[in-house]
C-alpha positions as CSV (number, residue, x, y, z in Angstrom):
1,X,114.8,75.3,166.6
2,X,115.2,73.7,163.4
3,X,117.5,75.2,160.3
4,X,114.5,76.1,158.5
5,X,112.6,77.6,161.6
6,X,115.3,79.6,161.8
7,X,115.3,80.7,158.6
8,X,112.0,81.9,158.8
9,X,112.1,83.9,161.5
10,X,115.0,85.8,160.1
11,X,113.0,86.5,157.3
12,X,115.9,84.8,155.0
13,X,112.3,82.4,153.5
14,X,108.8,83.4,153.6
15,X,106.2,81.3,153.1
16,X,104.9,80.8,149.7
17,X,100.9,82.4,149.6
18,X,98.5,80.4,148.3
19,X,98.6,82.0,144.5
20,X,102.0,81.4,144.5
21,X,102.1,78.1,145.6
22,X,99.3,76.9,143.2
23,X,101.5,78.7,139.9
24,X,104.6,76.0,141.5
25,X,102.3,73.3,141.1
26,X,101.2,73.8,138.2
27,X,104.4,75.0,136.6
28,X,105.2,71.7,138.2
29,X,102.7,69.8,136.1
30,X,103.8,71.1,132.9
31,X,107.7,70.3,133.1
32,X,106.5,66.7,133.9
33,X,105.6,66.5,130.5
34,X,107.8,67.0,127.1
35,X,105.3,69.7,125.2
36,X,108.1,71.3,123.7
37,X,108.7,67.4,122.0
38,X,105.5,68.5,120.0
39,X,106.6,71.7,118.9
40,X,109.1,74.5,120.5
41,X,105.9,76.8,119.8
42,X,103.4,75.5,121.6
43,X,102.5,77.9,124.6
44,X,100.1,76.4,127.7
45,X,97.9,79.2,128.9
46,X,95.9,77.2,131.8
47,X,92.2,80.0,131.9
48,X,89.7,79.6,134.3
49,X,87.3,80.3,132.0
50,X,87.8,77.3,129.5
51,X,85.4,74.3,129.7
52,X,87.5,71.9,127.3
53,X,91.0,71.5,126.2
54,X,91.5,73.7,123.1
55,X,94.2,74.9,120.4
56,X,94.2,78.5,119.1
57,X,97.0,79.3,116.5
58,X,98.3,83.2,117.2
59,X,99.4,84.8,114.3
60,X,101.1,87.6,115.6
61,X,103.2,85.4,118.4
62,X,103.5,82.4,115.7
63,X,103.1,80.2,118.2
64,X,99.9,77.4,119.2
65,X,98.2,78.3,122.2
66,X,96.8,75.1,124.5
67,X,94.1,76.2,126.6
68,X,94.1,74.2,129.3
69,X,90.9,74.4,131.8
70,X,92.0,75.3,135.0
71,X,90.7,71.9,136.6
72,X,92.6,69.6,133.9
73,X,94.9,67.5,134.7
74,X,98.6,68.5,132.8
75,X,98.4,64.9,131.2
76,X,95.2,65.2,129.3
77,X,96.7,68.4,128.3
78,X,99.6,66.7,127.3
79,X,97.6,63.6,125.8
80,X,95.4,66.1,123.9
81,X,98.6,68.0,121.8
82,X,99.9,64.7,121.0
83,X,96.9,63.5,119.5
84,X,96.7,66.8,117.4
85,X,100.5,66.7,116.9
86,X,100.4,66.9,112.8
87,X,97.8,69.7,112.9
88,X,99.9,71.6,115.1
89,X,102.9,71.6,113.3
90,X,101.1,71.8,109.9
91,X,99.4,74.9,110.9
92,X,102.2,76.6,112.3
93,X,104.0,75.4,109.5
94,X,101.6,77.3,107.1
95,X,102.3,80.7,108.9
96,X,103.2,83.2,106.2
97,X,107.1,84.4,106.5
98,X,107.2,87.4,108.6
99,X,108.1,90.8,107.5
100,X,109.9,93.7,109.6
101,X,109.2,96.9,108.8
102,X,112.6,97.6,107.3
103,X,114.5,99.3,104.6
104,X,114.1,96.5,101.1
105,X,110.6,95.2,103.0
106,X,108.5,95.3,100.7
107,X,104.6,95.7,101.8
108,X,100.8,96.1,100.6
109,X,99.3,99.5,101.4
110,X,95.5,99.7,100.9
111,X,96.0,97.6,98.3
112,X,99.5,98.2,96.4
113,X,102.6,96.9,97.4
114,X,105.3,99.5,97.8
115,X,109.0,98.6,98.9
116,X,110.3,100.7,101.8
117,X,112.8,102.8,101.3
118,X,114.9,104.2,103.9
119,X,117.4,107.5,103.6
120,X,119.6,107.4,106.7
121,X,121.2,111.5,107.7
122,X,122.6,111.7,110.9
123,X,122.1,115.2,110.2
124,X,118.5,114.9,110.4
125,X,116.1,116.5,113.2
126,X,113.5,114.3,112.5
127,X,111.9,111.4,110.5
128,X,109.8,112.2,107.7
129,X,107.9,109.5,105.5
130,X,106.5,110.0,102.1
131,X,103.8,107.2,100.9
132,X,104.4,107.0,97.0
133,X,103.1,104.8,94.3
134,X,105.6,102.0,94.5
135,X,107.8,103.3,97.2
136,X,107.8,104.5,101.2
137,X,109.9,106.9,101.3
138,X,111.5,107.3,104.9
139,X,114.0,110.0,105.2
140,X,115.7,109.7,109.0
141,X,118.0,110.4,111.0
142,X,117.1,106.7,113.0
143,X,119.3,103.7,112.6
144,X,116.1,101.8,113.4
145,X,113.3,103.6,112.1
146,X,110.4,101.0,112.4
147,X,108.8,102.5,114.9
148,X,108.2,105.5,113.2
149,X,107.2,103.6,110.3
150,X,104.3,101.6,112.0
151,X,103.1,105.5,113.6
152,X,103.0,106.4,110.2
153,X,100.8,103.5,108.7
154,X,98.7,104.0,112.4
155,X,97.9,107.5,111.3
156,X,97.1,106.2,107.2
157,X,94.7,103.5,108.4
158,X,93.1,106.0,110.6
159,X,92.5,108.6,107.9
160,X,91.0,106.0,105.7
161,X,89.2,104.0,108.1
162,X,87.2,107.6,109.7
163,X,86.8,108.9,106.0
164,X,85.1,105.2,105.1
165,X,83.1,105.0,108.6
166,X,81.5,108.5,108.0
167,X,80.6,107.1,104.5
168,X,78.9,104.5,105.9
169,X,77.4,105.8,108.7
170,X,75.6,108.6,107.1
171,X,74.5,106.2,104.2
172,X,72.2,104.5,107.9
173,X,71.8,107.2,109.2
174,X,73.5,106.8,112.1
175,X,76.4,108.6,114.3
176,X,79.0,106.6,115.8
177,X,81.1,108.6,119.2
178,X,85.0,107.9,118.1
179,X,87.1,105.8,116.3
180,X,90.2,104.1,118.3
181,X,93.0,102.9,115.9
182,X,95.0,99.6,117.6
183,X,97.4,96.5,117.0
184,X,94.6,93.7,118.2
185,X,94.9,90.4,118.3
186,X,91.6,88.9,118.5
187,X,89.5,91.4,116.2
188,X,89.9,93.2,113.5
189,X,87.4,95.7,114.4
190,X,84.3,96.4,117.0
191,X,81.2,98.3,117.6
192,X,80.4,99.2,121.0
193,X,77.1,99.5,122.7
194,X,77.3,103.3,123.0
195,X,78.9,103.7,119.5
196,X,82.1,103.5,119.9
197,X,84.4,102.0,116.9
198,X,87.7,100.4,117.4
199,X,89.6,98.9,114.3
200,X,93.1,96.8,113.8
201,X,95.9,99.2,111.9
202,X,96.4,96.2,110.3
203,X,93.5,96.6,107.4
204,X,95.7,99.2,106.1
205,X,97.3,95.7,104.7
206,X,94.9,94.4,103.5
207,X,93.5,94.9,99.7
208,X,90.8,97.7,99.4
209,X,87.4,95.2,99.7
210,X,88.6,93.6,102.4
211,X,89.1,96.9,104.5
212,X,85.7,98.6,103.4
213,X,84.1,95.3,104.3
214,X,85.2,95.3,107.6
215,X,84.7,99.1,108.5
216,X,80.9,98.2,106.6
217,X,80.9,95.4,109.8
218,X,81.5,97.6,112.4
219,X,78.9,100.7,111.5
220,X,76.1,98.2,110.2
221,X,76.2,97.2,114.1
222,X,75.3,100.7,114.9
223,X,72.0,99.6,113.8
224,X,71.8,96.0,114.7
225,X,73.9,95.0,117.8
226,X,73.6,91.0,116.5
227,X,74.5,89.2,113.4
228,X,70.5,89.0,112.1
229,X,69.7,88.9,109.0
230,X,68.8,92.9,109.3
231,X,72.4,93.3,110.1
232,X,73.9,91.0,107.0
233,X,71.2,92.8,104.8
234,X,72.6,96.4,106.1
235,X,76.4,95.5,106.2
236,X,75.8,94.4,102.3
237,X,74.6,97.5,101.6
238,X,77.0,99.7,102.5
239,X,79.8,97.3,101.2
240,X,81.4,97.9,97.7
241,X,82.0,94.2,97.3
242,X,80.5,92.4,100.6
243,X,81.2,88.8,98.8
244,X,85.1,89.7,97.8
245,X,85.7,91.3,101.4
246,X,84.3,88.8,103.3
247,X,85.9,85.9,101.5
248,X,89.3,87.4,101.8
249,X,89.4,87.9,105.5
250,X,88.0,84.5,105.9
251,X,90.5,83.1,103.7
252,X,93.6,85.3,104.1
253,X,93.1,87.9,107.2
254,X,95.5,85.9,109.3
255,X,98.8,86.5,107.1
256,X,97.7,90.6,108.3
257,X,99.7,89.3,111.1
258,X,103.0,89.1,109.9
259,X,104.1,92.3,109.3
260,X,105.9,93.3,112.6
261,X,108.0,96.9,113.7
């Protein structure tokens, strides 16, 4: 019996399954190739699902996804980020600074910035927060309160997003089932089949237009489930300034991504 026979039957190595042996290989294939030359950011996410080699900047990660088809070879991969090496680093050079939720930060609340605050008691049984004109006031008894902070601004985006979707649904005449509040990454807000709204707390960043326009988005698909011209026509409608929101988030939604607990 060999060394590694013996091994085996002891139970000291098992064989690798088939899953596992295919992540090796591939893990493999990347380290034969010096992505991190291109930029320490750039993350390979091989997806089954991909039909061509693709980039995908990630705001919230700051870092430059390669989508790599799961048939690919790691050297067209590799051959592909090289070729878009100045676009990669330009774009992730054009990330906007990011901002922690801390005391000093200073960040825009449906529309007005206001510096936060915080009043550290040991004493304290609990956190409180205040949203005032300039300021957020967070009185704590936390030496890292930035948690509670983001569960506040959850709860002040939810307020205002439900008060602006019953607006608009009402103005169609439609009723939409619930609203779910989250931190997304893809989408700033959806419309389910069955009526169900979902919307990124991060609006409650973004300036007033830009946040009715989106919430206008979301209900006009209770009436049109497609991007028609029926929908456009009934998202315009119920927007206060469809052209100013729209343009925004085109231009700007993506820096709603630095703001970080």
């Amino acid at each position: 019996m060999t060394k590694r026979e013996a091994q085996l039957r002891a139970g000291r190595l098992r064989p690798k399954s088939g899953a596992n042996l295919l992540t090796l290989q591939r893990n493999s294939a990347i380290d034969r190739y010096p992505f991190a030359e291109i930029s320490p950011r750039l993350e390979i996410v091989v997806s089954p699902r991909a039909k061509r080699l693709a980039l995908r900047l990630c705001p919230k990660a700051r870092v430059m996804n390669l989508v790599v088809p799961k048939r690919a070879s790691m050297k067209s991969a590799y051959e592909f980020a090289r070729e878009h090496e100045d676009w990669i680093q330009e774009k992730l050079s054009e990330l906007p600074r990011r901002v922690r939720l801390r005391d000093g930060a200073v960040i825009p609340v449906f529309g007005q910035d206001r510096r936060i605050v915080v009043l550290y008691n040991e004493n304290l049984k609990f956190t409180d927060i205040l949203l005032k004109k300039d300021e957020l006031i967070v009185m704590t008894n936390k030496t890292d309160p930035s948690s509670r902070i983001k569960r506040f601004l959850v709860e002040q985006a939810r307020a205002k997003i439900t008060a602006l979707a019953e607006e608009k649904s009402a103005a169609i005449d439609r009723d939409y089932k619930d609203i779910t509040i989250r931190d997304t990454v893809s989408r700033w807000g959806s419309c389910s089949s069955d009526g169900r709204l979902s919307f990124s707390y991060r609006l409650i960043f973004a300036p007033k237009q830009a946040l009715d326009y989106v919430v206008a988005h979301e209900v006009a698909h209770l009436a049109h489930m497609d991007h028609s011209e029926n929908f456009w026509d009934t998202c315009e409608s119920i927007s206060r300034d469809f052209e100013g929101g729209i343009d925004w988030m085109r231009e700007h939604g993506h820096t709603l991504m630095r703001f970080s607990a």
